[in-house]
VMD Tcl script that draws the C-alpha trace (Angstrom):
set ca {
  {47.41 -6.90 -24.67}
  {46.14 -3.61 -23.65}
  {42.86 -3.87 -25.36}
  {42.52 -7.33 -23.50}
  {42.87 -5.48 -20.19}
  {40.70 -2.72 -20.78}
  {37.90 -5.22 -22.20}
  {38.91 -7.38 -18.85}
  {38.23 -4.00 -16.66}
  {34.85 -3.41 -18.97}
  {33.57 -6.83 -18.39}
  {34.59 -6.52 -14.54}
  {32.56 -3.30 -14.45}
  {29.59 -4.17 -15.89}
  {29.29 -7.54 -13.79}
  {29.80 -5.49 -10.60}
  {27.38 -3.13 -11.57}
  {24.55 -5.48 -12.38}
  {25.27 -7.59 -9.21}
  {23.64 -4.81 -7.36}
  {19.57 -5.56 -7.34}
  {17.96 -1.94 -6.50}
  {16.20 -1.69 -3.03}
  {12.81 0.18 -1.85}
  {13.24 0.31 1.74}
  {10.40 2.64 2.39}
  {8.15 3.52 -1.13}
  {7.52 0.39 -2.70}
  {8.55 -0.37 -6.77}
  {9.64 3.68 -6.66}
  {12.96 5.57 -6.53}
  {15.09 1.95 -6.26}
  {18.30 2.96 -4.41}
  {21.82 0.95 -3.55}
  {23.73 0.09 -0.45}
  {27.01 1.80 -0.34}
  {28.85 -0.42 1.83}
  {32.03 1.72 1.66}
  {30.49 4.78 2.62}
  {31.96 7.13 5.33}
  {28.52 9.56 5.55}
  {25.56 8.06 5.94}
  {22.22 9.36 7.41}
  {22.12 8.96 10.98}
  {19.17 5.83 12.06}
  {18.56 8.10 15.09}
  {18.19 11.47 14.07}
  {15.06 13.10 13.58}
  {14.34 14.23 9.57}
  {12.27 17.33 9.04}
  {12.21 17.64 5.52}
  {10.20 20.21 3.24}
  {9.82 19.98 -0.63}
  {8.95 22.09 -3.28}
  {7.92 20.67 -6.62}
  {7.49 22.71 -9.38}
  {9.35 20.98 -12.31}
  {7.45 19.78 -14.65}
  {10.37 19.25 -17.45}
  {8.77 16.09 -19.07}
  {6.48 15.22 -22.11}
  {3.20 15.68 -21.19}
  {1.93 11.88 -20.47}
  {5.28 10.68 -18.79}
  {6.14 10.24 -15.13}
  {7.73 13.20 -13.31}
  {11.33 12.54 -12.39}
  {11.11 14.81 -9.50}
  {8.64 11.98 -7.83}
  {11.12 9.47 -8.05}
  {14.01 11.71 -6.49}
  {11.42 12.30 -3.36}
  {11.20 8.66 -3.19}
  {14.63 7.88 -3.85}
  {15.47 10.36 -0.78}
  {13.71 8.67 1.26}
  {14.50 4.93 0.39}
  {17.94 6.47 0.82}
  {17.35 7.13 4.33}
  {15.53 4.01 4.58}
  {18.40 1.55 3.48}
  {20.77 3.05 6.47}
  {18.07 2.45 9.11}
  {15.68 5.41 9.25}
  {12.14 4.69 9.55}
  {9.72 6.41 8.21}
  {8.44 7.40 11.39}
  {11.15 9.44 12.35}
  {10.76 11.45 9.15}
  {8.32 14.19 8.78}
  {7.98 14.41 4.95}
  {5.93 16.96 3.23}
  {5.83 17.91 -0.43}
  {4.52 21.35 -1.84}
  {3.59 21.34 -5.30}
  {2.94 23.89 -7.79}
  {3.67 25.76 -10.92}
  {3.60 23.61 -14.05}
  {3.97 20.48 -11.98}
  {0.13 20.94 -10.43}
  {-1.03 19.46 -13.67}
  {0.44 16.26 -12.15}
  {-2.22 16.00 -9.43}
  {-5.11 15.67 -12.29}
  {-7.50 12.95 -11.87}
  {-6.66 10.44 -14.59}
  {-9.74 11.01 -16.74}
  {-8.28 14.85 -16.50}
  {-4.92 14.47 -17.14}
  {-5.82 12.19 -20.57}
  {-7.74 14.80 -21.70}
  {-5.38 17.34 -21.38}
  {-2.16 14.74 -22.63}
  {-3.84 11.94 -23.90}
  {-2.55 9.68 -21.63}
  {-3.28 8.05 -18.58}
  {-1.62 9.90 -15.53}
  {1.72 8.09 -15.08}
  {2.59 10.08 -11.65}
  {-0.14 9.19 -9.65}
  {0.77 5.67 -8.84}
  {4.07 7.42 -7.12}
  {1.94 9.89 -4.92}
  {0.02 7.10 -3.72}
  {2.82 5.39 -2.70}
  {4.31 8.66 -0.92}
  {0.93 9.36 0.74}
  {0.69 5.63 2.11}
  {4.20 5.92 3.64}
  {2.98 8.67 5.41}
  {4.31 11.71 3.57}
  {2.04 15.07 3.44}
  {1.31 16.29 -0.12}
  {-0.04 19.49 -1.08}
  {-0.58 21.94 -3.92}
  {-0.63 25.52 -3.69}
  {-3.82 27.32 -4.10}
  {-2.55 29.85 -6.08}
  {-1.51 27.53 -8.58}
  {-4.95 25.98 -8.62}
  {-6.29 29.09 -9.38}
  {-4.28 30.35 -11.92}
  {-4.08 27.06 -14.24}
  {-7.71 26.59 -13.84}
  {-7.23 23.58 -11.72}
  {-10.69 22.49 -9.53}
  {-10.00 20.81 -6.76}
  {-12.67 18.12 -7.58}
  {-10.16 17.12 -10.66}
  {-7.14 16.18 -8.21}
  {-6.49 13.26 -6.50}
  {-7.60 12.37 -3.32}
  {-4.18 12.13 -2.11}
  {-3.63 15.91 -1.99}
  {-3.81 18.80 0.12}
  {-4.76 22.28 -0.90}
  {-2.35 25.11 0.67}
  {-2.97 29.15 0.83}
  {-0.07 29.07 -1.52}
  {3.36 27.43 -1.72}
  {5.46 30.82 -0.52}
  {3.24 30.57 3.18}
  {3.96 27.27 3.63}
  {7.27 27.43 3.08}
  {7.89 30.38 5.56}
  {5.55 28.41 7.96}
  {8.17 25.38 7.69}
  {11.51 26.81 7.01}
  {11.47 28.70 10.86}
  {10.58 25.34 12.51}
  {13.94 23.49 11.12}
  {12.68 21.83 8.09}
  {15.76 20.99 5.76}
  {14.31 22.03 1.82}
  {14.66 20.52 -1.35}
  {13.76 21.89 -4.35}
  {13.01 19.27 -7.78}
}
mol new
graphics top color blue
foreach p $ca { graphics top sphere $p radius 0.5 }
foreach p [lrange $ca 0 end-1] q [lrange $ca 1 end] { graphics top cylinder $p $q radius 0.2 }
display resetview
């Protein structure tokens, strides 16, 4: 009897969990979210977001897609499936460190991986919804990173440290991935 209630409970689980179909509110086909209908915080539809991201991880095989992406895209579907528009989020990502290599042109990035670049479908998709991506210079420099190997999508930045203390005093709430 008790193993027939804890399969029960499994089964009931499972079910519920699959009922769910994930949701892209704002980026299309990345960072799927869920409605939480039971939830007592939400993001308020509106407030204002000023948000400022730095992304530096690059803790992935080279030739796989950079989980940090999805979590940008996932925060902002998140705000998205409460009733924030993207228009009353100002969204801008700073990348650098290892995860510049990201930013490569795909002819660049297979000959450096060999594989196509998986992560550059997801910027797209960030820089159509309207948010600002950029790469610090410094970073450029030191990986030996031309600008005419990254895609078009990207911005070039004195370095990530100025634009974050450019940001940071005007209220930007920051996120590090």
């Amino acid at each position: 009897m008790k193993y027939l209630s804890t399969t029960c409970l499994l089964i009931f689980l499972a079910f519920t969990s699959i009922a769910q179909t994930a949701q892209f509110p704002i980026i299309p086909n990345f960072g799927g979210i869920y409605a939480i209908e039971d939830a007592i915080e939400r993001p308020n539809p509106d407030a204002y977001y000023k948000i400022l991201v730095e992304l530096k991880s690059l803790e992935v095989p080279s030739g796989e897609l950079n989980p940090a992406l999805i979590n940008i895209a996932r925060m902002i579907n998140l705000h998205g499936i409460e009733g924030v528009k993207m228009e009353q989020m100002d969204v801008i990502v700073v990348v650098h460190g290892p995860a510049s290599v990201t930013l490569l042109k795909d002819m660049l990035y297979e000959k450096r991986t060999g594989k196509k670049n998986p992560n550059i479908a997801v910027y797209q998709a960030l820089e159509k919804a309207g948010v600002k991506i950029l790469v610090c210079g410094q970073s450029l420099i030191a990986r030996d990173l031309p600008r005419e190997n990254l895609i078009k999508e990207v911005g070039i930045a004195t370095s990530f440290l100025t634009t974050f203390t450019t940001y940071e005093p005007k209220g930007y709430t920051t996120f590090t991935f």
